[in-house]
NUPA-244088 format. One record per residue: x negated, y, z negated of N, C-alpha, C, O, CB in turn; residue in three letters. Coordinates in steps of 0.2 Angstrom, whole numbers, plus 5000, padded with zeros to 4 digits. Last residue first. Glycine has a CB too. Layout:
<recs>
n_X|n_Y|n_Z|ca_X|ca_Y|ca_Z|c_X|c_Y|c_Z|o_X|o_Y|o_Z|cb_X|cb_Y|cb_Z|residu
X|Y|Z|X|Y|Z|X|Y|Z|X|Y|Z|X|Y|Z|ala
...
</recs>
This chain:
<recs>
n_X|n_Y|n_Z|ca_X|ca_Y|ca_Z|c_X|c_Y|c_Z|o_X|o_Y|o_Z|cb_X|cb_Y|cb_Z|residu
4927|5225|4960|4933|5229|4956|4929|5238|4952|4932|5242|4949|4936|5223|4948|unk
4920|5223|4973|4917|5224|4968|4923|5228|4964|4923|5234|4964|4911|5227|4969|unk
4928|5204|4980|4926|5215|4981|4924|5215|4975|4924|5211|4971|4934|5222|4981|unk
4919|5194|4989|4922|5196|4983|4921|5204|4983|4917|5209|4985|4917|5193|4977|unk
4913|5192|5005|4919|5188|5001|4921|5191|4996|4927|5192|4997|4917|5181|4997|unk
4902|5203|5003|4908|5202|5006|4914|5200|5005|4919|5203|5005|4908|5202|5009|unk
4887|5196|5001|4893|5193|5005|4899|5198|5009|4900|5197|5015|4898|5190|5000|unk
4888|5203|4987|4883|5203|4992|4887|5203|4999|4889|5208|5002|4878|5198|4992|unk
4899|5196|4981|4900|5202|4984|4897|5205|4988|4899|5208|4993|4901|5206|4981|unk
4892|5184|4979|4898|5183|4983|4900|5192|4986|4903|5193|4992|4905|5180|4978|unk
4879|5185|4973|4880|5184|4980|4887|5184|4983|4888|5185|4989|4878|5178|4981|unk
4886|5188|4961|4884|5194|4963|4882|5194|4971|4882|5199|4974|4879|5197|4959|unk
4891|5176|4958|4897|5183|4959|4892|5190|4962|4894|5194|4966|4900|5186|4949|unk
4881|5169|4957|4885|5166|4962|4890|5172|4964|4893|5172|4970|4889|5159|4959|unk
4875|5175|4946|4873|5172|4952|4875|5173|4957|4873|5177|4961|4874|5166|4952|unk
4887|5171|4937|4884|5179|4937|4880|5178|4946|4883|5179|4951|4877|5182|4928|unk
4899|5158|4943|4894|5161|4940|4891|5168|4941|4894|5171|4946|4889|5157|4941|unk
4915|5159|4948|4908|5157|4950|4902|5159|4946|4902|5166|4946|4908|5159|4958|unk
4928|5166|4950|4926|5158|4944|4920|5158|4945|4918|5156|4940|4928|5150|4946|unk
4934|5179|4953|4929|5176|4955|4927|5173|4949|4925|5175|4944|4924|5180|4958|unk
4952|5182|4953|4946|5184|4947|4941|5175|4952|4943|5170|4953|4951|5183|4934|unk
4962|5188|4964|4960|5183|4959|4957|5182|4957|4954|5179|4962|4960|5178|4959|unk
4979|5196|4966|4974|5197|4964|4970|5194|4960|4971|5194|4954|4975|5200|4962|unk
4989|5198|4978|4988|5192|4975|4980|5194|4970|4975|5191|4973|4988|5186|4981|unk
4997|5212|4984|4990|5209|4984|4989|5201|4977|4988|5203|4971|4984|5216|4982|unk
5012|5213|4993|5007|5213|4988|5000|5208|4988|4999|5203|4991|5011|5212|4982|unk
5024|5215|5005|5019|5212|5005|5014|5217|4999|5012|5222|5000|5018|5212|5011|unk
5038|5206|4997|5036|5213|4999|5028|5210|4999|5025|5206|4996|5038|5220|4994|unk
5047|5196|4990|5050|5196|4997|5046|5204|5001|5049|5208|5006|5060|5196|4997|unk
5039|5184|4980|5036|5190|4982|5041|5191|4990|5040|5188|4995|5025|5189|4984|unk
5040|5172|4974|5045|5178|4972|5042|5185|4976|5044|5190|4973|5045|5178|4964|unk
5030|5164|4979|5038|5163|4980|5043|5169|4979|5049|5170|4982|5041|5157|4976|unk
5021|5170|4970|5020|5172|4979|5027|5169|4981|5031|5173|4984|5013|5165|4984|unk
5018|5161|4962|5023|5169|4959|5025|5170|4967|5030|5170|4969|5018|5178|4955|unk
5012|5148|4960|5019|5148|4963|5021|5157|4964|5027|5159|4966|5026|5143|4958|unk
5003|5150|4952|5001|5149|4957|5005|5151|4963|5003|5154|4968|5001|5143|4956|unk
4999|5162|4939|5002|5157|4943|5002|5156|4949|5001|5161|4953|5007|5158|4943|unk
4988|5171|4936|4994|5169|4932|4999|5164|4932|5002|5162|4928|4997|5172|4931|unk
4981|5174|4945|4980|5169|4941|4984|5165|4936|4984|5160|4934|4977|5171|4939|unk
4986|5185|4952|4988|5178|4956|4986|5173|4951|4988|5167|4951|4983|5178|4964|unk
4994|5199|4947|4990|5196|4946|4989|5189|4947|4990|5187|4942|4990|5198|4942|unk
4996|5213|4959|4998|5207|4956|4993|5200|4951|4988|5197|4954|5001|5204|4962|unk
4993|5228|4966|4992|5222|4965|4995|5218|4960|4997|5222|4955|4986|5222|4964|unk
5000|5235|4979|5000|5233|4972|4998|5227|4971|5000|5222|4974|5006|5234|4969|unk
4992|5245|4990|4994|5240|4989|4995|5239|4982|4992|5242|4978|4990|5237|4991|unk
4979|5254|4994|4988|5260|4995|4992|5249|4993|4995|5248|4998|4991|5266|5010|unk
4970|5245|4992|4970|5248|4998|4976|5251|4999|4978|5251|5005|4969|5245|5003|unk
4976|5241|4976|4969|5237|4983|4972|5242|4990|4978|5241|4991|4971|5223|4986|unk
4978|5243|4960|4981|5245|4968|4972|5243|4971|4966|5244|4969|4987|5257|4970|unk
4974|5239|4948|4980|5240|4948|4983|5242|4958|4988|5242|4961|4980|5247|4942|unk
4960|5227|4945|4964|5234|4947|4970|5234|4948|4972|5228|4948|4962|5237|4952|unk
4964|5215|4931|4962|5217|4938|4964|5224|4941|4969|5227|4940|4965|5213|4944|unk
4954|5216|4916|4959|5216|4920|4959|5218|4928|4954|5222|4930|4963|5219|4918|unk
4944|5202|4910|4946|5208|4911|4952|5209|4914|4955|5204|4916|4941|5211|4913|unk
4943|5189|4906|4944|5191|4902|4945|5199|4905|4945|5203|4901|4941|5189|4897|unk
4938|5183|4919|4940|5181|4916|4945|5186|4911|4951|5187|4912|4936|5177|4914|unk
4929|5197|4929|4928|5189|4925|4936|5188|4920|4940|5193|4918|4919|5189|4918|unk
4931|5204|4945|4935|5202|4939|4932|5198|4936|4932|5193|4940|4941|5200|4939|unk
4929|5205|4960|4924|5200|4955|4924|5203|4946|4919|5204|4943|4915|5199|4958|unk
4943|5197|4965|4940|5203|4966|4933|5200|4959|4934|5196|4955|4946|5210|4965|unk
4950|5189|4982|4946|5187|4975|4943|5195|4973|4941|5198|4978|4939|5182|4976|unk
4966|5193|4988|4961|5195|4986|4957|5193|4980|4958|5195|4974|4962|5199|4986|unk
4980|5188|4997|4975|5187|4990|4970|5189|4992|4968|5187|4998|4974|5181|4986|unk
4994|5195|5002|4987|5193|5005|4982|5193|4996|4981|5196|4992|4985|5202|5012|unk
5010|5193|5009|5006|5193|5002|5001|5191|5004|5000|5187|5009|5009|5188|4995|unk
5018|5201|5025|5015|5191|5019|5011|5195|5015|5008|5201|5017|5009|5182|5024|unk
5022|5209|5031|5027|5208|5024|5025|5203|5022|5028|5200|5018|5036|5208|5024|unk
5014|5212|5041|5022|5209|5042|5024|5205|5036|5027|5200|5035|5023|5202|5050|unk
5007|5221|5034|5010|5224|5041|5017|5218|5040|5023|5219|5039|5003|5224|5051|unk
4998|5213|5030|5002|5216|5026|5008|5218|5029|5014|5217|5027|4999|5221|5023|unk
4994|5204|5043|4997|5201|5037|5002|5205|5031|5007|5202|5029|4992|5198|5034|unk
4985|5214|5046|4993|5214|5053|4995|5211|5046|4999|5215|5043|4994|5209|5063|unk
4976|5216|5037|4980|5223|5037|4986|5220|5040|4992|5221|5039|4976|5230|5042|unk
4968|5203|5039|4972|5206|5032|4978|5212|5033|4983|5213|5029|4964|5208|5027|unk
4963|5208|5051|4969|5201|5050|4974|5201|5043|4980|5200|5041|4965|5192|5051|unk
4953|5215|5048|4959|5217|5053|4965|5214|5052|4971|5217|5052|4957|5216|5059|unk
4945|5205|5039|4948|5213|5036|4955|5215|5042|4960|5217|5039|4938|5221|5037|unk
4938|5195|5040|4942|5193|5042|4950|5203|5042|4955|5205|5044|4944|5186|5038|unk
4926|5192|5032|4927|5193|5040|4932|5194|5044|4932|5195|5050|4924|5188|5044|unk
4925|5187|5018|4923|5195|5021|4923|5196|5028|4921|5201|5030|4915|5196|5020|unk
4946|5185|5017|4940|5184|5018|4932|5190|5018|4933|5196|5018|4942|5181|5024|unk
4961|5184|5010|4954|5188|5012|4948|5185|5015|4948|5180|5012|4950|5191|5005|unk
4973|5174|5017|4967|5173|5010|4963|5178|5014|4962|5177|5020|4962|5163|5008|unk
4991|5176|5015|4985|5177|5018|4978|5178|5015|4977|5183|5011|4987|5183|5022|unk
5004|5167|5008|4999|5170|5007|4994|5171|5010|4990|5165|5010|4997|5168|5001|unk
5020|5161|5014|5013|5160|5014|5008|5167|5014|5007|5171|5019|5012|5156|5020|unk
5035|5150|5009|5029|5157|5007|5024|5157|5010|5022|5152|5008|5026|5159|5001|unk
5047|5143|5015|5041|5142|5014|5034|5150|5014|5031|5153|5019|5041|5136|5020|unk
5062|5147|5010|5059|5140|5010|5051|5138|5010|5049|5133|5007|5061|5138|5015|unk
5066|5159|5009|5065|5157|5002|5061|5153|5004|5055|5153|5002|5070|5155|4997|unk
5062|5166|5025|5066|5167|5016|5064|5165|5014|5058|5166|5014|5073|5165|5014|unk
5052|5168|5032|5057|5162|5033|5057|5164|5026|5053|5162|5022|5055|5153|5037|unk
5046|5183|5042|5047|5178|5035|5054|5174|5035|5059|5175|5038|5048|5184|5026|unk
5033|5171|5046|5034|5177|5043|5041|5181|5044|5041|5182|5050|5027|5182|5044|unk
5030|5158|5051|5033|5156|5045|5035|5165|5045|5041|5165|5042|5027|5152|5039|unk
5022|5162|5061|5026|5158|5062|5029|5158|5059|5035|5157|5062|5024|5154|5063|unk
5013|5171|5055|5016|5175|5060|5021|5169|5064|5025|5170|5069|5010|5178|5065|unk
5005|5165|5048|5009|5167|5045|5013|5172|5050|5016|5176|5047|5006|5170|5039|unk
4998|5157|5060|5001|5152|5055|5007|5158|5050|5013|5156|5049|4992|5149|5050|unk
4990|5167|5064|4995|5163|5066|5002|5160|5064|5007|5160|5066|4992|5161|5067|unk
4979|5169|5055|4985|5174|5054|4991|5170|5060|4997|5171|5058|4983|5183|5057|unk
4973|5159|5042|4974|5160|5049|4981|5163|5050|4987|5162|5047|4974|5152|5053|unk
4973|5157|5031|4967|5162|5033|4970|5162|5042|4969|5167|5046|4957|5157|5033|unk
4980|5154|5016|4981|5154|5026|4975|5156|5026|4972|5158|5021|4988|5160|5031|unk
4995|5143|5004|4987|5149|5006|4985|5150|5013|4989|5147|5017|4980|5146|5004|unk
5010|5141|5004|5003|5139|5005|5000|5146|5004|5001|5152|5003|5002|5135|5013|unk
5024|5133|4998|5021|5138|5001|5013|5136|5001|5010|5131|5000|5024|5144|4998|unk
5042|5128|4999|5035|5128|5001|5032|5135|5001|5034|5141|5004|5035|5125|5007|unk
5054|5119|4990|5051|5125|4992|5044|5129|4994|5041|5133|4990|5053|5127|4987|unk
5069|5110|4991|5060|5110|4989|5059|5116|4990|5063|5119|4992|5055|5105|4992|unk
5079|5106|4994|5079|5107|4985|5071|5109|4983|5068|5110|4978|5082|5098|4981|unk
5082|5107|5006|5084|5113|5004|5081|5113|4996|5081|5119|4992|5092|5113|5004|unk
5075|5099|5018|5074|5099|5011|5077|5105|5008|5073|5110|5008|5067|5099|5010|unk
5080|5103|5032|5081|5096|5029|5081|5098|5020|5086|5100|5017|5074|5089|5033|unk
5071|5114|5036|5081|5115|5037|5084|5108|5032|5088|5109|5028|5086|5112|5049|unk
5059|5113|5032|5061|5115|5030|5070|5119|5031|5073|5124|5028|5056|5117|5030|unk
5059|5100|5040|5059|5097|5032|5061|5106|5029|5064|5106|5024|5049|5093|5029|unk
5066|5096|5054|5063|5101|5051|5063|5101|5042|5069|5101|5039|5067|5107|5054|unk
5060|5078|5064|5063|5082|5055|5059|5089|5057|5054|5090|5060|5059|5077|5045|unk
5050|5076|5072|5057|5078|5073|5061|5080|5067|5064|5086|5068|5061|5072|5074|unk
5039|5068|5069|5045|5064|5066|5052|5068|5070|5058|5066|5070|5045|5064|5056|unk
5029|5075|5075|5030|5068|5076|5035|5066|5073|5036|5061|5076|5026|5064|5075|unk
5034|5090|5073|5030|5087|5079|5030|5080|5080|5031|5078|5086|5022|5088|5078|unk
5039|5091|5058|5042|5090|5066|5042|5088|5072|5046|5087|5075|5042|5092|5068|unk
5025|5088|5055|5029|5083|5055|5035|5084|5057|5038|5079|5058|5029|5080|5051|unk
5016|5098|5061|5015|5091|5062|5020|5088|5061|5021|5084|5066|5010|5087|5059|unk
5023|5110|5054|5023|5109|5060|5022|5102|5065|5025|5100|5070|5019|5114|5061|unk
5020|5107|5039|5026|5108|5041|5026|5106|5052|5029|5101|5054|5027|5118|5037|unk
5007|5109|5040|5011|5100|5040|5016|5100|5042|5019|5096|5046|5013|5096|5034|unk
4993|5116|5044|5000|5115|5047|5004|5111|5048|5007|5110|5054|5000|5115|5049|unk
4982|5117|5035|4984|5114|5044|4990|5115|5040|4991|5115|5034|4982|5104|5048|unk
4970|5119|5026|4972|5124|5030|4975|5121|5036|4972|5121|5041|4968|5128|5031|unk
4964|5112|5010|4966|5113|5018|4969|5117|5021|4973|5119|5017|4969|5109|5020|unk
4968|5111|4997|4963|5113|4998|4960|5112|5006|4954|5111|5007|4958|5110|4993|unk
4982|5111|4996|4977|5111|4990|4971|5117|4991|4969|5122|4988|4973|5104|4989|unk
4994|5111|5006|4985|5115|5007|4981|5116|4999|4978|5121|4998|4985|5124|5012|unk
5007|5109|5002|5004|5105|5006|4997|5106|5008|4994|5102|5012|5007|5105|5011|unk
5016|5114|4987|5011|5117|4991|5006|5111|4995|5002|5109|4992|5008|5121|4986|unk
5032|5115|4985|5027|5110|4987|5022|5115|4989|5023|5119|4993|5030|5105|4992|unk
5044|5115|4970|5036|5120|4973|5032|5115|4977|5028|5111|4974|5030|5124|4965|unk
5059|5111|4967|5052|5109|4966|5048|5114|4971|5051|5115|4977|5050|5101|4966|unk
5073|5114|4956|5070|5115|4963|5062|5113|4962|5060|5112|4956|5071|5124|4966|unk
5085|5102|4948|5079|5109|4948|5074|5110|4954|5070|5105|4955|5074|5109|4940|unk
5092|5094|4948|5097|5101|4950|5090|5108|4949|5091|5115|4950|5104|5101|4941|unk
5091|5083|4948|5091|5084|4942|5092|5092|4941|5093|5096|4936|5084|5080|4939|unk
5096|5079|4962|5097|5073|4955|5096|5078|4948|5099|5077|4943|5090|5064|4955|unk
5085|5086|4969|5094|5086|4969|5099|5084|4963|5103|5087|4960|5097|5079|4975|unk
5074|5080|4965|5075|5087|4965|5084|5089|4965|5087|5092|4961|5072|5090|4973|unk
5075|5068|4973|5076|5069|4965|5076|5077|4962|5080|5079|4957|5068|5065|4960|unk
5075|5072|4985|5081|5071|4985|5081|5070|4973|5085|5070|4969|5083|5063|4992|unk
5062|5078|4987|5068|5082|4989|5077|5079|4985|5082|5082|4983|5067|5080|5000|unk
5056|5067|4986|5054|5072|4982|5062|5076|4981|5065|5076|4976|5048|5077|4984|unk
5061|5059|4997|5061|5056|4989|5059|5062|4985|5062|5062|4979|5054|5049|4987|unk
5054|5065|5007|5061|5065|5005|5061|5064|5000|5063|5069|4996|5065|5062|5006|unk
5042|5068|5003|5045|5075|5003|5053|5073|5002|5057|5076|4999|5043|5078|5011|unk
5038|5055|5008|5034|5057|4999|5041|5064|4998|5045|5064|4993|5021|5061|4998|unk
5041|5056|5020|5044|5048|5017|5043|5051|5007|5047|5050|5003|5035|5038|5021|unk
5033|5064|5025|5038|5066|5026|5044|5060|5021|5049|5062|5018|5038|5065|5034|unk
5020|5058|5024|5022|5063|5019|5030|5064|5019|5034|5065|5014|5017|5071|5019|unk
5022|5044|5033|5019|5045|5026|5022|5051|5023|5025|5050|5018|5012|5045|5027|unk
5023|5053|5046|5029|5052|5043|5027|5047|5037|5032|5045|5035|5034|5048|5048|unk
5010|5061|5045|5017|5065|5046|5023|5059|5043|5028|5061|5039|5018|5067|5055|unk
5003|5048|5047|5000|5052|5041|5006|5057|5041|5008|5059|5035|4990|5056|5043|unk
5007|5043|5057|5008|5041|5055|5007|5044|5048|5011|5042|5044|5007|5038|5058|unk
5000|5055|5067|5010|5055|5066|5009|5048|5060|5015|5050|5057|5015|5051|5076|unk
4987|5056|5065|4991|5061|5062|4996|5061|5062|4999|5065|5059|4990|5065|5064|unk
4975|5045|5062|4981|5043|5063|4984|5050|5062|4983|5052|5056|4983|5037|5057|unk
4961|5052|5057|4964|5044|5060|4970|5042|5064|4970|5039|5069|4966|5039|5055|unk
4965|5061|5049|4959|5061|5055|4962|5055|5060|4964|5055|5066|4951|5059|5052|unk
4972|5056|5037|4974|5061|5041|4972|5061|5050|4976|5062|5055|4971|5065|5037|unk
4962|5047|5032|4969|5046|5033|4971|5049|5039|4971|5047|5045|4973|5049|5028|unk
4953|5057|5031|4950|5051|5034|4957|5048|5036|4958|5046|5042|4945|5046|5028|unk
4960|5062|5019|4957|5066|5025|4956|5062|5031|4958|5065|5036|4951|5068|5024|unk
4960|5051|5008|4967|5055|5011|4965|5059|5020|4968|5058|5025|4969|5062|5004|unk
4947|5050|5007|4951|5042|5009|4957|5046|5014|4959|5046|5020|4955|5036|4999|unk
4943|5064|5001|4939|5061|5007|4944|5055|5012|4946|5055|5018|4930|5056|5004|unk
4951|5061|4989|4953|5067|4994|4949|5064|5000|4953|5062|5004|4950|5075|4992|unk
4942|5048|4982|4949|5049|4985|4954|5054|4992|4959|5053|4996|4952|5050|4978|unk
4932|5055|4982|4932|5050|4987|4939|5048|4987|4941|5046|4993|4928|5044|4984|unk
4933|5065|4969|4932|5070|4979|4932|5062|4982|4933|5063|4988|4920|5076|4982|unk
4938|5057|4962|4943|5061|4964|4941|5063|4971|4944|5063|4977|4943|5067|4960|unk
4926|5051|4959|4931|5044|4961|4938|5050|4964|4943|5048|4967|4934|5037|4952|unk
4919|5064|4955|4915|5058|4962|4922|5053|4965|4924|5053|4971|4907|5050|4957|unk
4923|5077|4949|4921|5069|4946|4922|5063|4956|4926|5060|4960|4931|5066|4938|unk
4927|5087|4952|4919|5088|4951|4918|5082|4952|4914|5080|4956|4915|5090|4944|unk
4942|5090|4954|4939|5089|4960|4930|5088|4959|4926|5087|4964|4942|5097|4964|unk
4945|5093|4939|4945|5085|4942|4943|5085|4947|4940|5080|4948|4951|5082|4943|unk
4938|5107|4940|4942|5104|4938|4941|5098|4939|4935|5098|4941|4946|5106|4939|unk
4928|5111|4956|4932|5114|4952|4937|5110|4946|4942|5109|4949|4935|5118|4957|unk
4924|5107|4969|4921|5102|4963|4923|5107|4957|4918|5109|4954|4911|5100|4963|unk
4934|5116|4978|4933|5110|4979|4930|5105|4971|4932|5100|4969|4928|5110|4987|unk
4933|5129|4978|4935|5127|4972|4935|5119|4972|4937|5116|4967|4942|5130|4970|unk
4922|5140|4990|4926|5134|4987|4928|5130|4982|4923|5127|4980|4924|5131|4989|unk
4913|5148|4991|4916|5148|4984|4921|5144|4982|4924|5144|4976|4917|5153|4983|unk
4905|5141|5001|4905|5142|4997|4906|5144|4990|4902|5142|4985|4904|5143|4999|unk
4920|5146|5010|4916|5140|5009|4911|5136|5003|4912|5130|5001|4913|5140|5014|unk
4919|5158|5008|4926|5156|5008|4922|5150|5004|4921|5149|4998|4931|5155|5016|unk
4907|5163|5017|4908|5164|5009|4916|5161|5007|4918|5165|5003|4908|5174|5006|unk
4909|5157|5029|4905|5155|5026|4906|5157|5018|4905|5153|5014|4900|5157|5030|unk
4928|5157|5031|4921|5159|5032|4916|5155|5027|4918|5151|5023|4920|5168|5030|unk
4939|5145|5040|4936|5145|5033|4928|5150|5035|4923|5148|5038|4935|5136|5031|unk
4947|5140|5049|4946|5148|5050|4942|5150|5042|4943|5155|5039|4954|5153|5053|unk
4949|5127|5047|4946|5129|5053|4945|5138|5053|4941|5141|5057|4952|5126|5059|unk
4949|5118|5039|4947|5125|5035|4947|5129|5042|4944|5134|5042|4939|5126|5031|unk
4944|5104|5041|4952|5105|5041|4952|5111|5038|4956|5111|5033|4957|5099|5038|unk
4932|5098|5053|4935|5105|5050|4943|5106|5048|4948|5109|5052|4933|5112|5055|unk
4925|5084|5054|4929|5086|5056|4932|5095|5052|4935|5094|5047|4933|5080|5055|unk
4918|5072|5049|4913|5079|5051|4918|5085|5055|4916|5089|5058|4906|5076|5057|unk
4922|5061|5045|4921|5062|5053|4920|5069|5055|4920|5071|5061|4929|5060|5057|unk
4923|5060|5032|4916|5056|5038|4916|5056|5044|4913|5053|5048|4915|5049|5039|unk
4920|5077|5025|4925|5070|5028|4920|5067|5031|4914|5069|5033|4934|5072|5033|unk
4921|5091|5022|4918|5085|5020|4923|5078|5020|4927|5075|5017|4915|5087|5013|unk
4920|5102|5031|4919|5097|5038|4918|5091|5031|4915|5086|5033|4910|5098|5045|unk
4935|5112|5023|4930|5111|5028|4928|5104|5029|4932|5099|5028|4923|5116|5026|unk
4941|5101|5009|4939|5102|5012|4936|5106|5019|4932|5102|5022|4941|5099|5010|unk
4951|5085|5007|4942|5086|5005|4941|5092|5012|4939|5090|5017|4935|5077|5006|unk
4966|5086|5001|4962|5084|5006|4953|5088|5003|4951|5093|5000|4967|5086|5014|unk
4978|5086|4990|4973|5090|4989|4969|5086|4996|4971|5080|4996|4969|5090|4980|unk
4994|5096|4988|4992|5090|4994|4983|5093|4991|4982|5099|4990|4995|5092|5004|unk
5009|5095|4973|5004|5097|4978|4997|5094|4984|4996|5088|4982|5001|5100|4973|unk
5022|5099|4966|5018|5095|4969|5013|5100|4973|5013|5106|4974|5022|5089|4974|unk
5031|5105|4951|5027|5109|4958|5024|5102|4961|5025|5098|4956|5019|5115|4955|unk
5043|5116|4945|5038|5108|4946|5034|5109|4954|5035|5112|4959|5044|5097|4946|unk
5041|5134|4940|5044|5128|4945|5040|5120|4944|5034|5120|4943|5045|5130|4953|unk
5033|5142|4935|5037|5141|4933|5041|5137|4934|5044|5135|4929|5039|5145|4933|unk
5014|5135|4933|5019|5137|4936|5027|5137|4934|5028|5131|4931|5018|5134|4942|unk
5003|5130|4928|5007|5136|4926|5013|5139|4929|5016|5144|4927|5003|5141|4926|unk
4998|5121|4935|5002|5118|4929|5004|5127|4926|5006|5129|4920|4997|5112|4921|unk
4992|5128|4944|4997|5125|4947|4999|5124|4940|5005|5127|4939|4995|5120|4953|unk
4979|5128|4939|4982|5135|4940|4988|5132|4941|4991|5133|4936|4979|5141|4948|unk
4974|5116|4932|4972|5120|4928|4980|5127|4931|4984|5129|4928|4962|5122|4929|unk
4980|5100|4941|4978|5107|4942|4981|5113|4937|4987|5116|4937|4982|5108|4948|unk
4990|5091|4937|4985|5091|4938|4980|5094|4938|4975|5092|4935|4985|5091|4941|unk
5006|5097|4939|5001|5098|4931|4994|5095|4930|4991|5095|4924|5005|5094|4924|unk
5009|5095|4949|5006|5100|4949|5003|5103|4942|5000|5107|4941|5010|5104|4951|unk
5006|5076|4956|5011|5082|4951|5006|5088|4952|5000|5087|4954|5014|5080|4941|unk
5000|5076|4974|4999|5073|4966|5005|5081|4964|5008|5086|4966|4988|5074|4962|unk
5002|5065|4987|5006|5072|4984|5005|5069|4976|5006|5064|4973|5017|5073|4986|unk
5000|5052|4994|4999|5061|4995|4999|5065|4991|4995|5070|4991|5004|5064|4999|unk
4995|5038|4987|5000|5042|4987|4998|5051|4988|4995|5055|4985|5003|5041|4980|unk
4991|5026|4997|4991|5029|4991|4995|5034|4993|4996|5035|4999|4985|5029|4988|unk
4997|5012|5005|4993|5019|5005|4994|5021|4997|4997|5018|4993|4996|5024|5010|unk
4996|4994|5000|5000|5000|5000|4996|5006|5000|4991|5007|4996|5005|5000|4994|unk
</recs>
């Protein structure tokens, strides 16, 4: 028997904060898979690097070989890996119903594709006309992607990730009303600015899911994890603003 796509969202340090149950998809990744394959496809170099990938449970070896197993899944086979999650989404969808409380799917842990679209593609189902009890959303770098989805109401959110290369694509994303995050190199314990470029900011740590509640475009505001090191190359970079 495959294993299972979709872990609960009390997994995940940010995601167990969330007001709603949440699932979530974690895949290994930019190229770390055995087929050297990019599922980040618009991932910069400081993105990559600050990657949350050995973050939490993702450090421990039998986790990243599990995500790798799922990816390698993926790679292999893509309609059949579509109606695998599609098969996890109903059952989700339909205990969702049973207990009357909506669930938070987020399908890009730590990937950037486009499931929603694959598994119409091979199964035909719109999971987001089909699932009413679930509620999606994601992370992006690719402005595409939120220019497909921008804005489909309640069912599937998607947040536009900063990058240091990406600055033009950040502005059309505000432009069409998606929430854009910003790492700023905030530690832990301080607070984040109050406004990013005539923008309000929000604070993104606080929850994973808030972005569901966002129907205006605000700044997702997220405090750089990475060592003094690692923080002062990131703004080097560009990746990280200097608050």
């Amino acid at each position: 028997m495959a294993s299972k796509l979709l872990a609960v969202g009390t997994t995940n340090a940010k995601t167990a904060k969330n007001t709603r149950p949440t699932s979530i998809m974690y895949l290994a990744p930019h190229t770390q898979n055995s087929k050297g394959v990019n599922v980040c496809p618009k991932a910069s170099a400081g993105c990559a690097a600050a990657c949350l990938y050995n973050a939490g449970r993702g450090k421990f070896n039998s986790v990243q070989q599990a995500r790798i197993g799922k990816t390698d899944r993926y790679l292999s086979d893509k309609k059949q890996f579509s109606f695998d999650l599609l098969h996890e989404l109903t059952r989700l969808n339909i205990k969702a119903g049973k207990t009357g409380v909506e669930i938070a799917v987020r399908l890009n842990g730590t990937s950037d594709i486009d499931f929603i679209y694959l598994i119409k593609k091979f199964t035909g189902v719109d999971v987001l006309e089909k699932m009413q009890n679930l509620v999606f959303y994601d992370y992006t770098k690719m402005i595409a992607k939120v220019k497909r989805y921008q804005p489909v109401s309640h069912r599937y959110k998607i947040t536009f990730s900063k990058a240091e290369d990406n600055d033009a694509y950040v502005m059309k994303a505000l432009q069409l009303g998606a929430p854009v995050s910003v790492v700023f190199s905030t530690s832990k314990d301080e607070a984040l600015p109050t406004t990013w470029n005539g923008y309000r900011v929000v604070d993104g740590d606080s929850s994973d899911d808030q972005m569901i509640d966002y129907d205006e475009a605000v700044i997702l505001g997220l405090r750089f994890k990475g060592s003094k090191a690692e923080r002062v190359e990131a703004i080097n970079s560009g990746f990280v603003i200097q608050a």
